[in-house]
TIBA-993688 format. One record per residue (C-alpha): x, y, z; residue in one letter. Coordinates in steps of 0.02 Angstrom, whole numbers, padded with zeros to 5 digits. Example, Ala and Ser with C-alpha at 12.3 -4.5 7.8 and 13.67 -1.06 7.14 Angstrom:
// TIBA-993688
{c1:00615 c2:-00225 c3:00390 type:A}
{c1:00684 c2:-00053 c3:00357 type:S}
***
This chain:
// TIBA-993688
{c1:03936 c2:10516 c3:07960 type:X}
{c1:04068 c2:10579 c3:08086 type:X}
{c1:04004 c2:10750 c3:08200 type:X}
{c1:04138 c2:10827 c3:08299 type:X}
{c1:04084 c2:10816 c3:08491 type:X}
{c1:03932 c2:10927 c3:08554 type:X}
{c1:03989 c2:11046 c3:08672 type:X}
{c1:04069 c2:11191 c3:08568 type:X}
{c1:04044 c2:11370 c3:08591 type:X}
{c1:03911 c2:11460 c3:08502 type:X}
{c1:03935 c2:11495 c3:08304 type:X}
{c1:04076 c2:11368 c3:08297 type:X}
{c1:04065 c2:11291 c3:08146 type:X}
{c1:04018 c2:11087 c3:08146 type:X}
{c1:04064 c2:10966 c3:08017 type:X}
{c1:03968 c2:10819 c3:07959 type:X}
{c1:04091 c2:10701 c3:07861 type:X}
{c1:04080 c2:10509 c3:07804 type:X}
{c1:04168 c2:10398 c3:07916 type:X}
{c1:04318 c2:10297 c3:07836 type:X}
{c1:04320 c2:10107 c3:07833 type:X}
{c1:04224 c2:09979 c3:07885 type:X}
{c1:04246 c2:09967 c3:08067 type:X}
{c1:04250 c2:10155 c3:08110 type:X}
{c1:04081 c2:10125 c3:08176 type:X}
{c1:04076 c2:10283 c3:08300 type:X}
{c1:03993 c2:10189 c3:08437 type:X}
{c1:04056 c2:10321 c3:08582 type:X}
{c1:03917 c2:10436 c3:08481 type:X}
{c1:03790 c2:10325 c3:08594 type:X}
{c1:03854 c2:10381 c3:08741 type:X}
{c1:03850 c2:10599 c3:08684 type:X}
{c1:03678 c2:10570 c3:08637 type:X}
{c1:03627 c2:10482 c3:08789 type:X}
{c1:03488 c2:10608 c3:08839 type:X}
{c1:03399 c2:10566 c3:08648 type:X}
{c1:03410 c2:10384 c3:08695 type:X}
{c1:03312 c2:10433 c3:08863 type:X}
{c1:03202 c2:10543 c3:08768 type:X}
{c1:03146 c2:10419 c3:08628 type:X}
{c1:03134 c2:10285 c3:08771 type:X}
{c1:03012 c2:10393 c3:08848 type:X}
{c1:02924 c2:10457 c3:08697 type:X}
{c1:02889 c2:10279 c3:08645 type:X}
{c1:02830 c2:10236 c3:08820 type:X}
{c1:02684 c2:10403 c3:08810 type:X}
{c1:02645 c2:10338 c3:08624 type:X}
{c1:02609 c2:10184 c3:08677 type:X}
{c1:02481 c2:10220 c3:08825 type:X}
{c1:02424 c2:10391 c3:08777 type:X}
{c1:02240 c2:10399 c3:08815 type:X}
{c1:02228 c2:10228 c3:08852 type:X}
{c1:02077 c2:10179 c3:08969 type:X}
{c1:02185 c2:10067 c3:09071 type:X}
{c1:02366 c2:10152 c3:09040 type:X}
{c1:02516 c2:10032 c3:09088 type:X}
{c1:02395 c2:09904 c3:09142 type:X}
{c1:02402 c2:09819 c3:08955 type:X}
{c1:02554 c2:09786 c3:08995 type:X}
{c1:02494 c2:09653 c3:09146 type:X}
{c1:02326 c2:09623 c3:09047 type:X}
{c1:02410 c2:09550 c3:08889 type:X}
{c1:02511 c2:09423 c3:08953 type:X}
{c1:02368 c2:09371 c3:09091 type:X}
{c1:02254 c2:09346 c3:08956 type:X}
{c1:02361 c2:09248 c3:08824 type:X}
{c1:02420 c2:09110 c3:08998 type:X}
{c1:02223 c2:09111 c3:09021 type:X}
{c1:02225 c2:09034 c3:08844 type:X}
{c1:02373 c2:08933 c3:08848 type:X}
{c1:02309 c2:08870 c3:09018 type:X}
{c1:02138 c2:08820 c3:08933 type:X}
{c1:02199 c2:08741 c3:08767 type:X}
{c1:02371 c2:08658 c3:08816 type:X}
{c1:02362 c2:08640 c3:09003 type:X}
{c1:02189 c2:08575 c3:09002 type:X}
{c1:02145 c2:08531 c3:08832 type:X}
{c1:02283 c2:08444 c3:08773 type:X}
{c1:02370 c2:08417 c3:08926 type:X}
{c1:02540 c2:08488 c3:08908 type:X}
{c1:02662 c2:08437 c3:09025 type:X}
{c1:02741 c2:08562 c3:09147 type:X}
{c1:02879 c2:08483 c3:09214 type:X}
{c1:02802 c2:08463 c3:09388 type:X}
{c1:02731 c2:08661 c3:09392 type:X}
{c1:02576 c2:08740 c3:09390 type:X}
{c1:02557 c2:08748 c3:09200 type:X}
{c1:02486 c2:08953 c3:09236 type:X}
{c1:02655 c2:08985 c3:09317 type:X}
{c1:02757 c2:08867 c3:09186 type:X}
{c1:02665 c2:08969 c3:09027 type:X}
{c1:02678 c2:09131 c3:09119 type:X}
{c1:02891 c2:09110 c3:09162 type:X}
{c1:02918 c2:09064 c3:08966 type:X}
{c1:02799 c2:09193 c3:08902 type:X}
{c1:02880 c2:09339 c3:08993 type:X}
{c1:03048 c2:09351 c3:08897 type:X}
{c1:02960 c2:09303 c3:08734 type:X}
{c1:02831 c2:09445 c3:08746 type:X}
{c1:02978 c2:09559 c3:08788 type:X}
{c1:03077 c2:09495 c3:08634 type:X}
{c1:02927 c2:09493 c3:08502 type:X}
{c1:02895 c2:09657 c3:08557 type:X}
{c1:03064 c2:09719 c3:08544 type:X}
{c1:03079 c2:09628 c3:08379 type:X}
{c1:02924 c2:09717 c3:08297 type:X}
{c1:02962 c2:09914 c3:08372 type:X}
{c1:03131 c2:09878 c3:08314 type:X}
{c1:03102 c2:09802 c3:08131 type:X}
{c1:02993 c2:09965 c3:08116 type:X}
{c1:03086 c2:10087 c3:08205 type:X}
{c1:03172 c2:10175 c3:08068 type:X}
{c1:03028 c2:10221 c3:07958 type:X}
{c1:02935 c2:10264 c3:08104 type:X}
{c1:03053 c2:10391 c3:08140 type:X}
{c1:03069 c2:10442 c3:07957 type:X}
{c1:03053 c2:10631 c3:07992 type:X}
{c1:03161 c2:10627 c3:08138 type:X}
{c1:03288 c2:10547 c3:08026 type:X}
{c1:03250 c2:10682 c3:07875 type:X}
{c1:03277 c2:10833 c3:07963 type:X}
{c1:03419 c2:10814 c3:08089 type:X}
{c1:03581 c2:10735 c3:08110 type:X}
{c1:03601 c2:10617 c3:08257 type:X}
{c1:03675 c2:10426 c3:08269 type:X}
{c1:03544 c2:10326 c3:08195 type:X}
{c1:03598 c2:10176 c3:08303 type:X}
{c1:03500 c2:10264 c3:08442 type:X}
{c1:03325 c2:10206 c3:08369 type:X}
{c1:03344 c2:10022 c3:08356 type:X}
{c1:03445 c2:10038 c3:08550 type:X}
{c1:03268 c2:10151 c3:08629 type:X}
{c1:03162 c2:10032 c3:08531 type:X}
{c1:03245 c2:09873 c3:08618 type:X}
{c1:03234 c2:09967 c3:08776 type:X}
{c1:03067 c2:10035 c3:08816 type:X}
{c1:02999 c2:09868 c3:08811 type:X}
{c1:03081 c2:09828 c3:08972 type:X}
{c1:02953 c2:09931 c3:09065 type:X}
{c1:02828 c2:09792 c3:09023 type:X}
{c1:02935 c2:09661 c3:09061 type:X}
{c1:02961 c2:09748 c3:09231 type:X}
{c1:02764 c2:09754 c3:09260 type:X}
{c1:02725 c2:09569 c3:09205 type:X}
{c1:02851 c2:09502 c3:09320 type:X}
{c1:02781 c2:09586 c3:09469 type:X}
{c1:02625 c2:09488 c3:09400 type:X}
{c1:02712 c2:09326 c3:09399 type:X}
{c1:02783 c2:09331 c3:09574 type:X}
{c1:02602 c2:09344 c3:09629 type:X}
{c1:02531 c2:09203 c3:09524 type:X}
{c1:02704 c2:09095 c3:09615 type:X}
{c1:02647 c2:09156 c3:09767 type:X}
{c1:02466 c2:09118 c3:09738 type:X}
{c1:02514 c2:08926 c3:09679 type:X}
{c1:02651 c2:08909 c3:09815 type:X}
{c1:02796 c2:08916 c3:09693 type:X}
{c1:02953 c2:08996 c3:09793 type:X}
{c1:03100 c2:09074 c3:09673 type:X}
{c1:03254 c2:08968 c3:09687 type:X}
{c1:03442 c2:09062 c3:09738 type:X}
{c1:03468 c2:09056 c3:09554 type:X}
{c1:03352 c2:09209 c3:09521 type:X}
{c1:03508 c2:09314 c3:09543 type:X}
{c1:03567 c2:09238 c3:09345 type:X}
{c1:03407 c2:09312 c3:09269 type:X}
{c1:03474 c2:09464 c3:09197 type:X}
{c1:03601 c2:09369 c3:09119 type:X}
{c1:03469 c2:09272 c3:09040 type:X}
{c1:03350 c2:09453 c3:08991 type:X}
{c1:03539 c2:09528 c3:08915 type:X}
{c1:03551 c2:09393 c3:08795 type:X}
{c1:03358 c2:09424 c3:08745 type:X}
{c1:03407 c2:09605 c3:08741 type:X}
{c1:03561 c2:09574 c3:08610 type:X}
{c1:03439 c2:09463 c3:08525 type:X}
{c1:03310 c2:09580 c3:08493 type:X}
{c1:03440 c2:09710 c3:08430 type:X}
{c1:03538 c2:09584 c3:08315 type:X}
{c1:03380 c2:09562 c3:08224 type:X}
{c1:03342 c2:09753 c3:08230 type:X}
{c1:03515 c2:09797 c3:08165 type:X}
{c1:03462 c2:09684 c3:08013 type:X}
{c1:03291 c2:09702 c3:07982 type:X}
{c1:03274 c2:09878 c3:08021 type:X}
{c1:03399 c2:09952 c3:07860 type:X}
{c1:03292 c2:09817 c3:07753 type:X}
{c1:03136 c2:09885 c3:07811 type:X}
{c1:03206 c2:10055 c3:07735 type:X}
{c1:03229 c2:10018 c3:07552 type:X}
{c1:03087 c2:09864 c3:07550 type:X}
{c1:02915 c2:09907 c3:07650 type:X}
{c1:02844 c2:09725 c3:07639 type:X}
{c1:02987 c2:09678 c3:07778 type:X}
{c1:02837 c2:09765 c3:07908 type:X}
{c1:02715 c2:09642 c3:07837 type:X}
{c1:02827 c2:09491 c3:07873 type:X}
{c1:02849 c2:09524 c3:08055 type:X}
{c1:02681 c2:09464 c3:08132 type:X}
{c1:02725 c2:09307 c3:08037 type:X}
{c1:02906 c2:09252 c3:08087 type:X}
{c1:02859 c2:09310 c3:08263 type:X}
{c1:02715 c2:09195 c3:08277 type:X}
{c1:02819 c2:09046 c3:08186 type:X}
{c1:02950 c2:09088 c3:08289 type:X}
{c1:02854 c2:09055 c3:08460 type:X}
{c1:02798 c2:08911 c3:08392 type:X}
{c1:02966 c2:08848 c3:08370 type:X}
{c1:03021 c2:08890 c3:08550 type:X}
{c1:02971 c2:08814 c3:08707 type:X}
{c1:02837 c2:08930 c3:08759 type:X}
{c1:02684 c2:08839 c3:08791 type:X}
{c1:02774 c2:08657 c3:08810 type:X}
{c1:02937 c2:08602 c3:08887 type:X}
{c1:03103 c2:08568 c3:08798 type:X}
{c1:03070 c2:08391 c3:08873 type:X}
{c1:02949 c2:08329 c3:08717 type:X}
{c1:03078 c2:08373 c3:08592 type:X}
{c1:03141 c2:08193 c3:08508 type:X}
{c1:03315 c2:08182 c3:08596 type:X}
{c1:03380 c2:08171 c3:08403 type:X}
{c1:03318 c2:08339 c3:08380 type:X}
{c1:03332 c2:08409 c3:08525 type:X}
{c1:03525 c2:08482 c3:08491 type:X}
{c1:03466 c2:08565 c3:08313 type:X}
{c1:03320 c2:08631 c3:08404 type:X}
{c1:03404 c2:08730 c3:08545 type:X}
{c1:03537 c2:08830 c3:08448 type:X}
{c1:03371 c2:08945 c3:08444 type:X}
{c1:03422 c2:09062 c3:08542 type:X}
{c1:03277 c2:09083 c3:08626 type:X}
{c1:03274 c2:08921 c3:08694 type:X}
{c1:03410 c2:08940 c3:08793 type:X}
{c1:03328 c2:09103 c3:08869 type:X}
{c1:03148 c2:09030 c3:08918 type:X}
{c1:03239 c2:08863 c3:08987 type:X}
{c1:03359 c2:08997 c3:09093 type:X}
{c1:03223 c2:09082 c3:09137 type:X}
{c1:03126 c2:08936 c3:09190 type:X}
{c1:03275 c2:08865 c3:09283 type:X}
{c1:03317 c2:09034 c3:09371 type:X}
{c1:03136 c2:09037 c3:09451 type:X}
{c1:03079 c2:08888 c3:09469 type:X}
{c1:03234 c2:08770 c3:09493 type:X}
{c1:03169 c2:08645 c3:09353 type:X}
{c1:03270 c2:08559 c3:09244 type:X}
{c1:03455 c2:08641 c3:09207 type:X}
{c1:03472 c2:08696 c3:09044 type:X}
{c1:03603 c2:08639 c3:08922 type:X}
{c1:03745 c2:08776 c3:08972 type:X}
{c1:03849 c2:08731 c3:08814 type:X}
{c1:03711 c2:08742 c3:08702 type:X}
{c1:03650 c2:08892 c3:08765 type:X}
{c1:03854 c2:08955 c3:08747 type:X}
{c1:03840 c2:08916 c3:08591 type:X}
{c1:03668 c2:09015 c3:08535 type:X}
{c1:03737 c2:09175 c3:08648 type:X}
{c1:03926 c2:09122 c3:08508 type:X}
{c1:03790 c2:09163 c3:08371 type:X}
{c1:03693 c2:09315 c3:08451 type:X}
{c1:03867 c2:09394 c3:08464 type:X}
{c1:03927 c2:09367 c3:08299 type:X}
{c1:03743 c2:09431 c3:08235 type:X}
{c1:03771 c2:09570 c3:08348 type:X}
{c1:03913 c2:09641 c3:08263 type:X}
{c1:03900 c2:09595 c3:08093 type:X}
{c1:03710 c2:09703 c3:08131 type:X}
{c1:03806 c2:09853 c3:08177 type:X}
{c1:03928 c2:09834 c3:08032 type:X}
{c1:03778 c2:09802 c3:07903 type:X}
{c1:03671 c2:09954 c3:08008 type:X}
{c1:03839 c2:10070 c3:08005 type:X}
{c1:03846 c2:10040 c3:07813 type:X}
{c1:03680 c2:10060 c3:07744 type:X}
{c1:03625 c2:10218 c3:07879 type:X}
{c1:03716 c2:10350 c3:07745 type:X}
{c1:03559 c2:10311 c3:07651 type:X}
{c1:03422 c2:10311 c3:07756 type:X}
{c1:03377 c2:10506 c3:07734 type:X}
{c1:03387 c2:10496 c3:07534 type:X}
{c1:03274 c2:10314 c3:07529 type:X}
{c1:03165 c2:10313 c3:07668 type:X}
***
């Protein structure tokens, strides 16, 4: 649906009309609405620590608690190599952009028939939830990462120069996270078992990217198949931007942020298409 722009004088009449053709995707409507985006950003930001004993500070005592673990079972237990690193700090650099992305992933799957009534009762580009739901999660990133800089400092890990590439690395999670949202988030709307699937590909998925163990154990046979995940290629960027390990493959992390892309915009194409009927199905 196509609204005419939002400043108009008062009792001028606004029209509401389907868009024509497959590519008239209206994206510009992301950039009148800004101050929603902002808003929903914020509202999911009070949702999530609203009378919370400890507020924000889930945000620093989730991922402390799950490198705990990983220290304990892989570092210890079944002695994981690190690459030369302090497994806490190696766990804790990989863990960061894959706790931002599964919780981008899940707010964004859902985001839609969260914001069912929202979507029911007023017109606004519905391209904003899946955007604020990929967003707000970057205020927890933000928090762990001060964590992790202590924990280097604490084990005498310095950042390298390349620290200034990691928001390169933390975009391409970010288009990640919306790609999926773009698709999951319309299926969500006709078929609610799409919620119940989440908790599941996300924990396959982390199992199936180099999290708690280094790209470095992957048979070399394997190894190529294996990192067109995309989120290899972030956690080994990541890894290399702070602690100067290993450099990742560059061309097979150009070609997982090739496929990101093309997700990308076929998303917005598939989201553009089926958001006509969100308000009648969802």
């Amino acid at each position: 649906m196509n609204p005419t722009p939002a400043a108009r004088a008062p009792g001028t009449l606004i029209e509401i009309r389907p868009r024509k053709g497959v590519f008239d995707l209206g994206l510009d409507e992301l950039w009148r609405y800004r101050e929603l985006l902002l808003f929903l950003v914020w509202r999911e930001l009070k949702i999530r620590y609203k009378q919370a004993a400890i507020g924000v500070g889930w945000a620093i005592l989730q991922p402390v608690i799950a490198v705990l673990i990983f220290t304990a079972i892989f570092g210890n237990f079944a002695r994981m190599p690190s690459d030369g690193v302090p497994y806490p700090v190696f766990a804790f650099a990989a863990l960061l952009p894959w706790t931002y992305f599964a919780e981008a992933f899940r707010r964004g799957g859902t985001g839609l028939v969260d914001d069912a009534d929202l979507i029911r009762k007023i017109y606004f580009p519905r391209l904003i939830i899946p955007v604020a739901m990929v967003t707000a999660p970057l205020v927890d990133f933000l928090l762990s990462f001060c964590v992790l800089l202590v924990m280097m400092a604490w084990y005498g890990v310095a950042p390298t120069m390349n620290i200034v590439f990691l928001p390169l690395f933390m975009l391409v999670a970010m288009a990640l996270a919306l790609a999926v949202a773009l698709w999951l988030g319309p299926l969500n709307v006709r078929f609610r078992d799409i919620k119940h699937t989440l908790p599941f590909i996300i924990q396959i998925w982390m199992y199936a990217s180099p999290v708690v163990y280094p790209v470095s154990i992957v048979p070399e046979r394997w190894r190529f198949l294996y990192s067109l995940n995309p989120m290899v290629g972030v956690i080994e960027g990541f890894r290399w931007a702070l602690l100067g390990r290993a450099n990742p493959d560059f061309a097979v992390m150009g070609i997982g942020a090739l496929l990101i892309l093309l997700a990308l915009a076929g998303g917005v194409v598939h989201f553009k298409k089926m958001e006509r009927f969100f308000a009648d199905v969802i």
